[in-house]
N, C-alpha and C positions, 0 to 999 in steps of 0.2 A: 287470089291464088296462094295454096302454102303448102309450099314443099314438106313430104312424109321420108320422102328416100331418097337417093342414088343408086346409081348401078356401077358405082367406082368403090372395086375393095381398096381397101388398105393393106400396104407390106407391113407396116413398121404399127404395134400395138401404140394408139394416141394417150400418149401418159401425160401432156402436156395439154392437151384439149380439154381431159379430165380433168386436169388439177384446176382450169382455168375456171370450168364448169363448177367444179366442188368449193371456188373459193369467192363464187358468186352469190351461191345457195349459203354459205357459212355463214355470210358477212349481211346477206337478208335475216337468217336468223338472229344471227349473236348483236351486230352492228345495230340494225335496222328494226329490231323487235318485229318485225314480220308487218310493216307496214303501219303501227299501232301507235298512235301518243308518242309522247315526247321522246323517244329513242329515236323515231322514224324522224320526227320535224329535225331531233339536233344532227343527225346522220348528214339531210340534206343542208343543212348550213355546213357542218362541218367538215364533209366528206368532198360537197357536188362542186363544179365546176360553178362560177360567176363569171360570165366575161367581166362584166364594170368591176369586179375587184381585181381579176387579174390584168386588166387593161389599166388600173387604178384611177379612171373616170371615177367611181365610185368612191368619197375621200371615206376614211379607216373610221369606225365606231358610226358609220351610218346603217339606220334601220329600213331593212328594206322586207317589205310584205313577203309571207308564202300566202295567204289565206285573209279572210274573214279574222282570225283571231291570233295566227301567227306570223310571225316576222323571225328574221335572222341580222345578225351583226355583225356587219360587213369589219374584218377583220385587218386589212392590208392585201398587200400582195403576196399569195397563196399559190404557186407555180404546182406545187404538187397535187394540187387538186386535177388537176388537168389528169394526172394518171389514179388516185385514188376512185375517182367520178366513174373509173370504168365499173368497179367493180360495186355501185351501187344502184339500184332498183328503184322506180315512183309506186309498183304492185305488184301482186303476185301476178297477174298477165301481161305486164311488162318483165319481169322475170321470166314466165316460162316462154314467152314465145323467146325471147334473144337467147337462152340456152336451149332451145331446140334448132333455131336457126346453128347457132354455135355446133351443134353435135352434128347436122346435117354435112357442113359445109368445111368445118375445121378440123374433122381426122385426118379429109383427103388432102388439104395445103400443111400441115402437119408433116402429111407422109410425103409430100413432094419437096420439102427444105430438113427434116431432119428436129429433134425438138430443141438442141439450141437455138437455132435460127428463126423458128415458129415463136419462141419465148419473144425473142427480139421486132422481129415482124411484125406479131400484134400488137404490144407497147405501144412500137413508131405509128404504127397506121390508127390507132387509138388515138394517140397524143395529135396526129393532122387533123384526124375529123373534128377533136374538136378545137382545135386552132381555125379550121375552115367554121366553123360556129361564130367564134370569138371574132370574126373577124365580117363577119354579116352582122354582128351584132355586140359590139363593141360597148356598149353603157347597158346592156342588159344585166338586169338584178335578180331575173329568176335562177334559182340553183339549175344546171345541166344533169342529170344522172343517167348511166345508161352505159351496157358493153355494145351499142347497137354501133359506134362509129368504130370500133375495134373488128366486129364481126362483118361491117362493111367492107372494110379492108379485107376480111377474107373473103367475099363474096367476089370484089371485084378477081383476086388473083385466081379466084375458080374460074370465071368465066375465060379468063385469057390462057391459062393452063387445059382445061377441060372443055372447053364449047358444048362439043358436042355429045356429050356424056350426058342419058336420059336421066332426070328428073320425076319422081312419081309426085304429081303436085294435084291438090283438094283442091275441086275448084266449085264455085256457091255461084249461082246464078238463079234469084229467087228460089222455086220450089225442087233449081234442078242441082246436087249433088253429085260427083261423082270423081273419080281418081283416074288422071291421064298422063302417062309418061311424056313427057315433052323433050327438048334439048335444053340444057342448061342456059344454054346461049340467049333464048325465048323468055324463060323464067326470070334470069337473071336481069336481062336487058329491058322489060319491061317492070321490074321492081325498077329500076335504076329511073328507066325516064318518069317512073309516078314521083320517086324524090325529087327529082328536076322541078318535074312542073310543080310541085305544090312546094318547093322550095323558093322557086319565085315567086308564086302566088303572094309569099309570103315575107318579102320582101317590102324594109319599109312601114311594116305593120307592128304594132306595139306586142311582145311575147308576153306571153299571157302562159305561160309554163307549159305548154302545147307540145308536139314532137320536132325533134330540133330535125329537119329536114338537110341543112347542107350541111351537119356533121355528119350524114347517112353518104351524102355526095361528093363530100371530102374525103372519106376515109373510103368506099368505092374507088375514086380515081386512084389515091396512095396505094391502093393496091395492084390494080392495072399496072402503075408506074414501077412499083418495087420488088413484083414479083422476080423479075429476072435478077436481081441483084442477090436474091434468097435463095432462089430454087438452086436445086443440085440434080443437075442434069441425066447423073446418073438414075436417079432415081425417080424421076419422071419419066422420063427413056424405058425403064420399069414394067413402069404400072402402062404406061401406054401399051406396050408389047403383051402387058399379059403375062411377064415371065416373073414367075417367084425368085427372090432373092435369098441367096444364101447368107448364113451366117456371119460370115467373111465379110461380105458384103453390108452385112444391117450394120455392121460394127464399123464399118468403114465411114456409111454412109448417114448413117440412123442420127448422129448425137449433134452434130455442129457442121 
């Protein structure tokens, strides 16, 4: 299944969902050379997440494999990778799908806390998923990359905000195609338990640079969890009724 739309407008124009989007695609191009030689290899030393160095199992000027031919140099303790890691890529299809999932799911949590609050929100539920990583996997050497435990976090706060707000989702069933509105609730809830299970599947098994599944699981629940501590009532209250907000109102509600 992959979500193409919603049927949840937006009050408030997503200048933060944007920015977030735009500074994902920059940082594939300018950072990451777009995937290609030695930009892309130093990006994911430099940039990704390590549990084993930020756990520091991993002692400082150890070499630890990406490949056949490249390695990275385990540096020390690197806390900030934890938040840099969001905003870098392993390909152009691990890029576009997390900034499509992003555009689908992140105007309307966005429009339901205001975009100081959204700024803040993604951070933290970025930074849990992948502590919930780090933490299944605590001597792991492979770099983490990826805004996938950030936009999990917005996934889950869709689900408890919006359930039941239809979903137009692509769905591939051998030769059969076709696009079905569903409930979020459905979409969402079955993305969630395919991380589960193949989170534990994968449990115990040696990471081989594969998709980090209980950072998808971590930053899903951190959402669930922290939505109500973000959301501004008012403007959820909003968008549920259906009623457009006045100026007054976006200026009240829109910024923090």
């Amino acid at each position: 299944m992959f979500p193409l739309r919603d049927e949840n407008p937006t009050e408030l124009t997503p200048f933060i969902t944007l920015l977030f989007i735009g500074a994902n695609v920059l940082a594939w191009f300018t950072v990451q050379g777009m995937g290609q030689g030695e930009p892309f290899l130093a990006s994911l030393c430099r940039f990704g997440s390590i549990p084993g160095e930020i756990t520091g199992s991993i002692p400082a000027g150890t070499r630890v494999p990406l490949g056949p031919s490249a390695a990275c140099t385990v540096g020390g303790l690197r806390w900030e990778t934890v938040l840099t890691s969001m905003f870098m890529h392993g390909s152009w299809m691990h890029l576009i799908g997390n900034m499509w999932f992003m555009w689908v799911f992140g105007n309307n949590i966005e429009d339901s806390m205001g975009h100081g609050r959204f700024v803040v929100f993604y951070l933290l539920t970025g930074a849990l998923a992948s502590a919930a990583h780090i933490v299944t996997d605590p001597g792991g050497a492979v770099p983490t990359v990826g805004a996938s435990g950030a936009i999990s976090g917005v996934m889950g706060a869709y689900l408890l905000l919006y359930p039941r707000v239809r979903v137009h989702t692509l769905f591939f069933f051998f030769i059969f195609i076709r696009v079905i509105p569903i409930p979020a609730w459905v979409m969402l809830g079955y993305w969630f338990l395919i991380q589960l299970w193949l989170g534990a599947g994968s449990l115990g098994q040696a990471q081989g640079g594969g998709v980090a599944f209980w950072a998808h699981v971590g930053g899903f629940v951190a959402g669930v969890l922290l939505i109500r501590v973000f959301d501004r009532q008012g403007l959820v209250d909003a968008k549920r009724a259906g009623r457009q907000l006045s100026r007054e109102e976006v200026r009240e509600l829109g910024w923090f």
